[in-house]
C-alpha positions as CSV (number, residue, x, y, z in Angstrom):
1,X,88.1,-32.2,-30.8
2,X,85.8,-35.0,-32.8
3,X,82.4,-33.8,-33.9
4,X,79.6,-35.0,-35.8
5,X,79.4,-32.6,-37.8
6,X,80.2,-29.0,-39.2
7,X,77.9,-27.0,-41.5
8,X,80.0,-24.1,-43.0
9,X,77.9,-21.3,-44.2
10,X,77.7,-18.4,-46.1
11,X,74.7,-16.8,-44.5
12,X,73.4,-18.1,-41.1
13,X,70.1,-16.3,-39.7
14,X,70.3,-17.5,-35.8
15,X,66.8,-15.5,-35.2
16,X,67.9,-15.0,-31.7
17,X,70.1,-12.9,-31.2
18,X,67.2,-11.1,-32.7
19,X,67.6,-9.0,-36.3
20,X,71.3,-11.0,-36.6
21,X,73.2,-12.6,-40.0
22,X,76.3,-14.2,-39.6
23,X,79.1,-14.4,-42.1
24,X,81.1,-17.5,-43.1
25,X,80.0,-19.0,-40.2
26,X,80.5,-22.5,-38.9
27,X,77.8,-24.4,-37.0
28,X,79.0,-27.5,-34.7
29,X,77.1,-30.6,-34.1
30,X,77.5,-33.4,-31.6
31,X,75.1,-35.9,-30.4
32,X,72.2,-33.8,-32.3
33,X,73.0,-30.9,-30.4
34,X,74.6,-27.7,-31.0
35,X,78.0,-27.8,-29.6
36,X,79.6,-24.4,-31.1
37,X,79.1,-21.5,-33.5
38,X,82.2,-19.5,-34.8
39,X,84.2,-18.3,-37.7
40,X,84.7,-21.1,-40.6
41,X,88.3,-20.3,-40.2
42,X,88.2,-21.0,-36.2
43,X,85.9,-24.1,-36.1
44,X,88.7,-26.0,-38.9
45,X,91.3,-25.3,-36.8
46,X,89.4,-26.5,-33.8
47,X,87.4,-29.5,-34.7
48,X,87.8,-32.2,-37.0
49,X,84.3,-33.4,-38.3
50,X,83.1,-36.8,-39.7
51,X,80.9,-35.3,-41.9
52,X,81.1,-31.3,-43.4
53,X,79.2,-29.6,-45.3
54,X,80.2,-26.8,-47.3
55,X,77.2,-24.1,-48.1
56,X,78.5,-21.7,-49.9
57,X,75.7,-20.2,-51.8
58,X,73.1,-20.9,-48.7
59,X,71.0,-19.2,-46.2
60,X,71.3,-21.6,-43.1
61,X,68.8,-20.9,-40.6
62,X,66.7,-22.9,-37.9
63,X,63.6,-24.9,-39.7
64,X,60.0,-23.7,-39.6
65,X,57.3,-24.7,-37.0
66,X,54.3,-25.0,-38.2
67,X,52.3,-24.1,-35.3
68,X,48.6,-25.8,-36.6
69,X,48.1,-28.2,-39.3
70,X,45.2,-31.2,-39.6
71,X,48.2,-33.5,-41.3
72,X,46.2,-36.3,-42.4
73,X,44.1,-33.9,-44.0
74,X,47.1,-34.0,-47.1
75,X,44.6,-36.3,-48.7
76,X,41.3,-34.1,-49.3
77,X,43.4,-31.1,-50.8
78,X,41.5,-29.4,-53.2
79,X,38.4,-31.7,-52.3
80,X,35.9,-28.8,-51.2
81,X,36.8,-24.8,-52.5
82,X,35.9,-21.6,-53.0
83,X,33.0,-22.0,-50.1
84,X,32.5,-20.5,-46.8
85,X,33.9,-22.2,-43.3
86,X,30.3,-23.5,-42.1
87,X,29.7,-24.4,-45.3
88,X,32.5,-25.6,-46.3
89,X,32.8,-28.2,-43.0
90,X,29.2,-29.6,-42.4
91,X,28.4,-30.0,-46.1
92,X,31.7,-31.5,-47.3
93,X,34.3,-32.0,-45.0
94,X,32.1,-34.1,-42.0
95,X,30.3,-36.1,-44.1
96,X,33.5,-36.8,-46.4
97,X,35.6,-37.7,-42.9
98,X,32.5,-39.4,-41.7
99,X,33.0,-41.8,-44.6
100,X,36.6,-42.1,-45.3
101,X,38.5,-41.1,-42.0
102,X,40.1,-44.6,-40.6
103,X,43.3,-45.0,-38.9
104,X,44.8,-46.2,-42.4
105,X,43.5,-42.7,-44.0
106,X,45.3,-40.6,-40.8
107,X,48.3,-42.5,-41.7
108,X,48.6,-42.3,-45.1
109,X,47.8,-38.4,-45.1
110,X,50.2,-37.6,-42.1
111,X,52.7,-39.5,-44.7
112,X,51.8,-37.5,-47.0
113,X,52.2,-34.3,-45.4
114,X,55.1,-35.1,-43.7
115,X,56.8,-35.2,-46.2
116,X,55.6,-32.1,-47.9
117,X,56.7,-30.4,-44.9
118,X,60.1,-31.4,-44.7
119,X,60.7,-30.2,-48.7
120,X,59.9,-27.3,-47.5
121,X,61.5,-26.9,-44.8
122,X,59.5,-27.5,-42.2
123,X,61.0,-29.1,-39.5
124,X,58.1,-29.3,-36.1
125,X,54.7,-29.2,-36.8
126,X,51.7,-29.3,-34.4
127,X,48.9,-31.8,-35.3
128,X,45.0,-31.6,-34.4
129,X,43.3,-34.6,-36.2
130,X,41.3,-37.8,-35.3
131,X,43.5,-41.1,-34.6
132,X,46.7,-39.3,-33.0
133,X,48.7,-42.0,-32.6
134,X,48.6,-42.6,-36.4
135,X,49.8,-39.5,-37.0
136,X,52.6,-39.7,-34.6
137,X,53.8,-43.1,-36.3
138,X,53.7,-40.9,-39.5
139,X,55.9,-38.6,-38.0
140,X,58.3,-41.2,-36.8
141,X,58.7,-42.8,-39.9
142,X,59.8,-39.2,-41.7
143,X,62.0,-37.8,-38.7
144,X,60.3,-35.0,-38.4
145,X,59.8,-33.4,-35.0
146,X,55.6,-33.0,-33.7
147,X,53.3,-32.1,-31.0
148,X,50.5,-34.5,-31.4
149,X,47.1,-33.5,-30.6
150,X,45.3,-35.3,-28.3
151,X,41.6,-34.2,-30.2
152,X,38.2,-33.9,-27.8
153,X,35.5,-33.4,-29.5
154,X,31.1,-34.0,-28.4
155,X,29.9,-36.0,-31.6
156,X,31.2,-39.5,-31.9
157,X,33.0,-40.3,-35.4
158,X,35.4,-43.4,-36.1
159,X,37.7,-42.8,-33.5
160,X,35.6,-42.1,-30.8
161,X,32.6,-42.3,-29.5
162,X,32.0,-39.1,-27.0
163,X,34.1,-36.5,-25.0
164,X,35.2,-39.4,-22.2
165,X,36.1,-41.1,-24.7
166,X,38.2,-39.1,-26.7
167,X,39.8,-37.8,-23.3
168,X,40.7,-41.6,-22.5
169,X,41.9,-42.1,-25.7
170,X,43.6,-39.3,-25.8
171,X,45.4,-39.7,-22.6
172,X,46.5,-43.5,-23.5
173,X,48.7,-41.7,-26.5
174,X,50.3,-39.2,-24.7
175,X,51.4,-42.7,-22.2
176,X,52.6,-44.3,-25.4
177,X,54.5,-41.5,-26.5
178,X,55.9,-40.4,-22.9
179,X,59.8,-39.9,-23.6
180,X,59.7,-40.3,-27.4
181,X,62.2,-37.9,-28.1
182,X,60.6,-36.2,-30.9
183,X,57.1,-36.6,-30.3
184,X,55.5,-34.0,-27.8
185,X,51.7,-34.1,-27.1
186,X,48.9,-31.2,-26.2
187,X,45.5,-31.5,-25.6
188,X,43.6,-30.4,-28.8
189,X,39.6,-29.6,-28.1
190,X,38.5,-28.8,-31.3
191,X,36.4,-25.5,-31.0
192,X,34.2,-24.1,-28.5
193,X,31.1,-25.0,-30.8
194,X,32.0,-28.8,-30.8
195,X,33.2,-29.2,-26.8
196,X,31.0,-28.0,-24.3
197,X,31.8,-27.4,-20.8
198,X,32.5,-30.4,-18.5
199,X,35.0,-31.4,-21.7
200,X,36.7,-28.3,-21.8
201,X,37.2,-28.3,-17.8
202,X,38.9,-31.5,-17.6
203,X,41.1,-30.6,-20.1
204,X,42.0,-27.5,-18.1
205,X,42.7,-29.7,-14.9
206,X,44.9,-32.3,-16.9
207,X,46.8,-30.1,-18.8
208,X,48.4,-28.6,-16.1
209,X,48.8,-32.0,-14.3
210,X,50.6,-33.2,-16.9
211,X,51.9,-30.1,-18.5
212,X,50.6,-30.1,-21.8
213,X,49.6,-27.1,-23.8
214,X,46.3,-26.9,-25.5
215,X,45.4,-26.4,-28.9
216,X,41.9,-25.0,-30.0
217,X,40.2,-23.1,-32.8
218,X,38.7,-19.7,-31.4
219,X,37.2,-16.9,-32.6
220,X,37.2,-18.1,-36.4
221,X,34.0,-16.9,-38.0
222,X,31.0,-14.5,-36.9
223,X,28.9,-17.5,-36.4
224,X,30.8,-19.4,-33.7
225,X,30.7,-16.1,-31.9
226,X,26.6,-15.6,-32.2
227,X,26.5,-19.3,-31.7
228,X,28.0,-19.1,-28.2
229,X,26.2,-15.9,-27.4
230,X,22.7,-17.7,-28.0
231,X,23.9,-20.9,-26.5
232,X,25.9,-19.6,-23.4
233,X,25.2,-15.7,-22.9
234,X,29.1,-15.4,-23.0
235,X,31.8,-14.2,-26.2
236,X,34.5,-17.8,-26.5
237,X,37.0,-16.0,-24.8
238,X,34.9,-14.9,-21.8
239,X,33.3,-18.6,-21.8
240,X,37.1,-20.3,-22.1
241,X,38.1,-17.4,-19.4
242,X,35.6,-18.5,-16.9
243,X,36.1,-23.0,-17.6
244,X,40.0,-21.5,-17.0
245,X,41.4,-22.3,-19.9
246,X,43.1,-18.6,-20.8
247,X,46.2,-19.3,-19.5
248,X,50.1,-19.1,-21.2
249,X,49.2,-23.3,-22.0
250,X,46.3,-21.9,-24.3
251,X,46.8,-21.7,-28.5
252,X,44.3,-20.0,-29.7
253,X,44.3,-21.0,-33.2
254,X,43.0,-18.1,-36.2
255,X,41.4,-15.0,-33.5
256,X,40.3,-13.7,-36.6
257,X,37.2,-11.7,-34.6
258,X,38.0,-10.1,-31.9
259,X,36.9,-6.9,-29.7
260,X,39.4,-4.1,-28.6
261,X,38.9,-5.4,-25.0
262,X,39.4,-8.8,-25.6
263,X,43.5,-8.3,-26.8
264,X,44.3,-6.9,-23.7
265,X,42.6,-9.7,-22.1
266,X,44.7,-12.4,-24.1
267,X,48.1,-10.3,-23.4
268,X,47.5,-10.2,-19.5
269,X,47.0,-13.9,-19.2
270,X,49.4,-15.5,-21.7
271,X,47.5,-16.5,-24.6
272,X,49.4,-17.2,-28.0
273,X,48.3,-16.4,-30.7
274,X,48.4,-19.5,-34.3
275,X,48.0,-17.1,-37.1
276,X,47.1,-19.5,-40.2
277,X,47.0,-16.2,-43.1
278,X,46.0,-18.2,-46.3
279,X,43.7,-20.4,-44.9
280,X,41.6,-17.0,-43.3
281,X,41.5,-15.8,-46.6
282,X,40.3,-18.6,-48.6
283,X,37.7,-19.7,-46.3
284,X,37.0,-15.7,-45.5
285,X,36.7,-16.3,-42.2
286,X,38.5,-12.5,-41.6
287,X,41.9,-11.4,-40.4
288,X,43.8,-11.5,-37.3
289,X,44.7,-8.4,-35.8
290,X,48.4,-9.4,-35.4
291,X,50.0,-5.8,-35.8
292,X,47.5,-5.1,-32.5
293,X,48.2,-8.5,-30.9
294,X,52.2,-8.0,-31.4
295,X,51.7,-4.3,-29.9
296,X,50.1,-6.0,-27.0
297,X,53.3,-8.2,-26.2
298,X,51.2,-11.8,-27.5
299,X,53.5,-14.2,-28.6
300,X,52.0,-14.7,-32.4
301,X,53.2,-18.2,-34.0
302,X,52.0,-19.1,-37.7
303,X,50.6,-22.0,-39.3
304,X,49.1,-23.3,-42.6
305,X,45.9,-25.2,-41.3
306,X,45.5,-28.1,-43.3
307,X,45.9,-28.7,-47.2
308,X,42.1,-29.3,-47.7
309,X,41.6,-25.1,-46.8
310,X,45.3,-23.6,-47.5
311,X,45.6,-25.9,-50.2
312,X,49.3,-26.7,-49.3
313,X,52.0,-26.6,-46.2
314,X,54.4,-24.4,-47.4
315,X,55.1,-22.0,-44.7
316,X,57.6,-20.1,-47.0
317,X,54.3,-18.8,-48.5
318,X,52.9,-18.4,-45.0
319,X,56.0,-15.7,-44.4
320,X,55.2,-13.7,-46.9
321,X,51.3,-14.0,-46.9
322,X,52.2,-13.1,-43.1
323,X,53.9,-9.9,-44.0
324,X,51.8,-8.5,-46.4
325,X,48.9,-9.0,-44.7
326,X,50.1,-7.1,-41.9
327,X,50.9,-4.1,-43.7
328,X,48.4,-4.3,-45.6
329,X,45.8,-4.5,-42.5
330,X,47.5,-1.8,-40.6
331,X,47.7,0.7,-43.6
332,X,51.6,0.7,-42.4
333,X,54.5,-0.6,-44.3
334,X,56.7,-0.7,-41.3
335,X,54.6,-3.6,-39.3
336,X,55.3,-7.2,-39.8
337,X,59.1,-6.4,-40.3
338,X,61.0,-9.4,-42.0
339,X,62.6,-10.2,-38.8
340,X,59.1,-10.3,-36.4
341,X,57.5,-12.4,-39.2
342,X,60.8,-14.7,-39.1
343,X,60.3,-15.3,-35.6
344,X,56.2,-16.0,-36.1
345,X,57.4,-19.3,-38.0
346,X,60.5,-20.2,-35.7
347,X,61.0,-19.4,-32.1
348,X,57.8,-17.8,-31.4
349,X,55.8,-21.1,-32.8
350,X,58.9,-22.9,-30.2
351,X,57.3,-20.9,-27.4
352,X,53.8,-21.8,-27.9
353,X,54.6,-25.3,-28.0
354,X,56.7,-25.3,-24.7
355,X,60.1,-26.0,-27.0
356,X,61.6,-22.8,-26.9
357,X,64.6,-24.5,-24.6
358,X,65.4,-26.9,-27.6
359,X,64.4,-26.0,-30.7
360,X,63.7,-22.2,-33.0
361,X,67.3,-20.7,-32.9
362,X,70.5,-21.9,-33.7
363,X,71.7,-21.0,-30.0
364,X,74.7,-23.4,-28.5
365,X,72.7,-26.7,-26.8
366,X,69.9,-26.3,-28.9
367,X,68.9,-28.8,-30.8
368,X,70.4,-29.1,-34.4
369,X,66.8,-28.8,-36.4
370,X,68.0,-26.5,-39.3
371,X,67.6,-26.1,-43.3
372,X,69.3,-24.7,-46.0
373,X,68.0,-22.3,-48.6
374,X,70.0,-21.9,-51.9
375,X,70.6,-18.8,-52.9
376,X,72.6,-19.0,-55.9
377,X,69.6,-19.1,-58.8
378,X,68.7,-15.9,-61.1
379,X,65.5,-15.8,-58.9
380,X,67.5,-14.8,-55.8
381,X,70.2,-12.8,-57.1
382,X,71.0,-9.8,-55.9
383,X,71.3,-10.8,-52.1
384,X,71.4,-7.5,-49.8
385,X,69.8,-9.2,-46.9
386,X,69.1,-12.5,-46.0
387,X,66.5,-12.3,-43.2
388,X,64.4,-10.0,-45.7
389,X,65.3,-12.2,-48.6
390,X,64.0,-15.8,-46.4
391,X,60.6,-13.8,-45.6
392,X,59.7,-11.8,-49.0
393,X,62.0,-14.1,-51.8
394,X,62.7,-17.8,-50.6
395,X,60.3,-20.2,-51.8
396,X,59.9,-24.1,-50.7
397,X,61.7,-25.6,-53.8
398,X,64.8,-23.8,-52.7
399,X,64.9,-25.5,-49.5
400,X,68.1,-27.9,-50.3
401,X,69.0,-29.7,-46.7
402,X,67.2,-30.0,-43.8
403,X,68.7,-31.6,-40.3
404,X,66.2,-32.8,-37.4
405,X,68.2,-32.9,-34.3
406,X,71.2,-33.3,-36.0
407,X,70.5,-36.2,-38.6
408,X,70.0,-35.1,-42.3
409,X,66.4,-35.4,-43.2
410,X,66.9,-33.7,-46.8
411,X,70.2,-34.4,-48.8
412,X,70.8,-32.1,-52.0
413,X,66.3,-31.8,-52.4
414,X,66.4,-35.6,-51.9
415,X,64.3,-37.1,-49.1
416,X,66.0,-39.5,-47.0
417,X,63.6,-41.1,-45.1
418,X,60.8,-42.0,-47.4
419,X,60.3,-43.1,-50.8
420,X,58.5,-40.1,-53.0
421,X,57.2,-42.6,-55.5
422,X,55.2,-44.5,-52.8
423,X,53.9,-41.7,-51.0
424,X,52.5,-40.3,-55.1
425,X,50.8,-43.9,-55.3
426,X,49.0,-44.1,-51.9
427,X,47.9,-40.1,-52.8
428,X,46.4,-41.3,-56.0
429,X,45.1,-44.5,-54.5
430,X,42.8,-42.3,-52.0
431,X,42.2,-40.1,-54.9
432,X,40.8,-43.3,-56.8
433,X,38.5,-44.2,-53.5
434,X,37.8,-40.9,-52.7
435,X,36.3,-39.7,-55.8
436,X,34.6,-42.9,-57.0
């Protein structure tokens, strides 16, 4: 039988079956899907491939999902540091997004980070940032796979001018991008201290119209809790509980603050859980409770935030940031075992964006969106275990190939799709602007 391709590989970590390596193990590709999964030996005798590739000293696995960035954000990395979140956003980041943020800057940082991602392996992000459909033609350009969101926010800025607005706006996007195979949409209220009510109760109504998750910081910092308390008598969660947004659509992004009484609450009604590790810490906004929140049955999916707070998107880091922390946090080395934390950054991010049917396994019909790690360098030699070694050892700049629905992305560390040298001038061209 003819097929597309064949990946033969020396490790494969499918992720589910759960806790599983395979050995010499051939992955078969047609039409961007996956069409088989057997014994190198088997799959040559049974398919003859137009294209094969032969990874011999790799980890294959399914790419990362970043499950929160603020893409376009690539282009204010390292513009505001070592200062705390409140701080850090109406001092710096507002006023520096009230001046520079234009559909041109969304594009041109989504670029940016796009690329970033797929070096490392990244292979699905989800996006909350002003001018969506910018970053969705970003994303388009690169072949990288997204969930676009579709941002509501009270205060006008360049994009829009109030909530209706943004809504409108926001809606006209997820039209444009209706069947784009790739490109997904959710609705993406900022925070509960930047959306009030009415806001927050349409996007509760459409989203399950149209069947959209939704996206929203919550429970970040101390203040936004004593800010809701003074403003509406209510914790966020018991205010988003009663506008009816706690529901399995919900992705509650940090939950760095939370009560004993309130993970029970999360579990019983769905919510999942964006763990972003390394920005919490730099900002010092606190730490999730995810060895509680995984006790609890929450489905816990991680994400880098944007490179202005983290100051990069390498979720390799995230994984092991991830694991530590756990242990760290619980006072036990056995939580946040290689193989949970694996799942946080593949199948479990999947499941909060509604893909979990196409995409953050290798599983037979899923969709072919995979990378390969190298192995064979002095800084990852001895190999016992491969699902240990992706979480605690890999880095980004091992990442060799990556494949979004079956079509090679990353070719021997070499991006396909866009041109480096471009992507370093337009960085230091908004480095020029942005610092003059």
């Amino acid at each position: 039988m003819e097929i597309d391709l064949q990946l033969n590989a020396a490790h494969v970590i499918p992720v589910i079956p759960e806790n599983q390596v395979l050995s010499n193990t051939s992955i078969i590709i047609k039409a961007g899907r996956i069409l088989d999964i057997l014994p190198v030996n088997e799959a040559n005798a049974k398919y003859t491939a137009r294209k094969t590739h032969e990874l011999d000293h790799h980890i294959l696995m399914p790419g990362l999902v970043n499950a929160h960035t603020h893409a376009a954000m690539n282009l204010f990395r390292g513009y505001a540091d070592d200062m705390p979140l409140m701080n850090w956003l109406q001092d710096h980041i507002w006023p520096a997004e009230q001046k520079w943020v234009t559909s041109d800057f969304v594009h041109d940082g989504a670029l940016l980070a796009c690329a970033e991602m797929l070096r490392g392996g990244t292979t699905c992000f989800a996006d909350m940032y002003f001018f969506p459909e910018s970053t969705a033609r970003a994303a388009e350009q690169s072949g990288i796979r997204a969930t676009i969101g579709l941002i509501s926010i009270d205060f006008p800025s360049a994009y829009a001018q109030n909530a209706q607005d943004y809504l409108q706006k926001g809606l006209q996007v997820h039209d444009q991008l209706r069947g784009n195979p790739l490109i997904k949409t959710m609705f993406a209220p900022h925070g509960p201290y930047t959306v009030s009510d009415e806001p927050l109760q349409q996007i509760a109504t459409l989203a399950e119209e149209l069947d959209l998750p939704i996206h929203i910081h919550l429970h970040e910092t101390n203040d936004e809790i004593e800010q809701s308390l003074k403003q509406y008598k209510l914790r966020p969660l018991e205010r988003l509980q009663k506008l009816g947004l706690l529901t399995p659509r919900l992705m509650a992004v940090h939950m760095t603050h939370l009560e004993p009484d309130e993970i029970p609450l999360c579990a019983e009604a769905g919510v999942n859980i964006i763990h972003c590790p390394e920005s919490n810490l730099k900002l010092a906004s606190g730490f999730c409770p995810t060895s509680s929140l995984a006790e609890a049955g929450l489905n816990i999916a991680i994400g880098t935030d944007s490179a202005a707070s983290n100051n990069d998107l390498d979720m390799f880091g995230e994984l092991r940031t991830a694991a530590l922390l756990t242990k760290g946090s619980a006072q036990n080395a056995s939580s946040g075992q290689a193989a949970e934390i694996l799942k946080m950054a593949t199948i479990n991010g999947a499941k909060a964006l509604g893909l979990d049917d196409h995409i953050g396994s290798i599983e037979v019909d899923k969709s072919a969106d995979l990378i390969a790690i190298e192995i064979d360098n002095i800084e990852s030699l001895p190999l016992y275990n491969p699902i240990s070694h992706a979480v605690y050892s890999a880095n980004r700049q091992q990442v060799s190939d990556v494949w979004v629905a079956g079509k090679q992305i990353i070719n021997e560390h070499s991006l396909l799709t866009l041109d480096i040298n471009e992507l370093s001038q337009t960085a230091r061209h908004w480095q020029k602007k942005i610092s003059s």
